[in-house]
N, C-alpha and C positions, 0 to 999 in steps of 0.2 A: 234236418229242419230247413236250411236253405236250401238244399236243393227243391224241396217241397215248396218253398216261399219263390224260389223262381219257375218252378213248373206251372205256379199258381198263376204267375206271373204273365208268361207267357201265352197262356192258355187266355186270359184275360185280353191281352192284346192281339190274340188272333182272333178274337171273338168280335172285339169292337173293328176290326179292319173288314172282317168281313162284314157287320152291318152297315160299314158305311162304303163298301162294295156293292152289296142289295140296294141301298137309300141312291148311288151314282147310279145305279143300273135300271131304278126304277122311274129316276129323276128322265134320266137319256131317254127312258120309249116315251113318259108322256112327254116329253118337249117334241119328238119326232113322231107320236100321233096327233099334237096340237098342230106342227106342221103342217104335216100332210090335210090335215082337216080345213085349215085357212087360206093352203094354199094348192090346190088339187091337182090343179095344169101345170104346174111345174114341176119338174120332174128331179130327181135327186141329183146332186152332185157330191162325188167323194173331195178330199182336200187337196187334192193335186189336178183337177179341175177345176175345182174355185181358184186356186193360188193362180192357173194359167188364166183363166177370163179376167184377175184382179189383175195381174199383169198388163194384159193385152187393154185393158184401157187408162189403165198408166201411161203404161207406152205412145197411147193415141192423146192421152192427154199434152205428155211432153213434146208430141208434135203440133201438136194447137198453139200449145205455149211457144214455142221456139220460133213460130210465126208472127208472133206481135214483137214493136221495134224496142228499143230500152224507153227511149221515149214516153212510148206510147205504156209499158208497164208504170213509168214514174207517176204517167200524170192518173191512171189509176189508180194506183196506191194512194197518192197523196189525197185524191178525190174520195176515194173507199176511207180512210183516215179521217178527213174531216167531218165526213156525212157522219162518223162516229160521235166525235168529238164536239162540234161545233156548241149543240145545246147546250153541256158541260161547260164551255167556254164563256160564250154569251151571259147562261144564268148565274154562273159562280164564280167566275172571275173579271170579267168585262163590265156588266152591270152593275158590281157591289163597288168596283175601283171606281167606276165615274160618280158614282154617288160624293166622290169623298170631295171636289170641289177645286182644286188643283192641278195643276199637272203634275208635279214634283210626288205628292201625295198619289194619284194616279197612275205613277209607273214604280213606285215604292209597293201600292200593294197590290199592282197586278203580278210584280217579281217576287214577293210572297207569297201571294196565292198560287202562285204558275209552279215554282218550286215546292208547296207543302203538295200539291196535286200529284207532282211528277215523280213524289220520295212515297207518297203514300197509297192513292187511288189508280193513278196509271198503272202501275207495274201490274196488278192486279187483271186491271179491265185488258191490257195488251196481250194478254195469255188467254 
């Protein structure tokens, strides 16, 4: 009786492997006739010629990059960073602090607004 309950078994699960061999196999031609249909004049490449073009402008990348100074990366980033940030800044925590009519009051809750940002909504938006 078990061996009949594992033959049963068996047989079952070469049945489903191979339907979902037929389902990969069917899925793969239409994705590679929807290809070929979108994109006509290009011509196919196997994955050891994509990997060397993906390469080769990497590599042309890291020579772009290796040409600008540290400088000149900093004051991009920091510039790329605020064009991010700055509206965030301004409407949620710059603006609400000055409303409150002190200075003392004014860097109290711009230091906890900057901090509930930094524990909760940043980490988030930086990724």
């Amino acid at each position: 009786l078990s061996l009949a309950v594992a033959d049963c078994f068996w047989k079952m699960v070469k049945e489903t492997v191979e339907q979902q061999a037929d389902a990969f196999k069917a899925r793969r031609f239409n994705l590679e006739t929807e290809w070929k249909n979108n994109f006509p004049r290009l011509r196919e490449q196997d994955r050891d010629e994509l990997f060397e073009r993906a390469r080769g402008e990497i590599l042309d990348e890291v020579v772009n990059l290796s040409q600008v100074s540290p400088k000149q990366w900093e004051e991009r980033l920091l510039n790329k960073i605020w064009e991010k940030v700055s509206d965030h800044v301004f409407e949620n925590i710059y603006i609400p602090a000055a409303q409150t009519g002190t200075s003392e009051t004014f860097n109290t809750a711009v230091d906890i607004k900057l901090r509930q940002w930094a524990q909760s909504a940043l980490p988030a938006q930086s990724v």
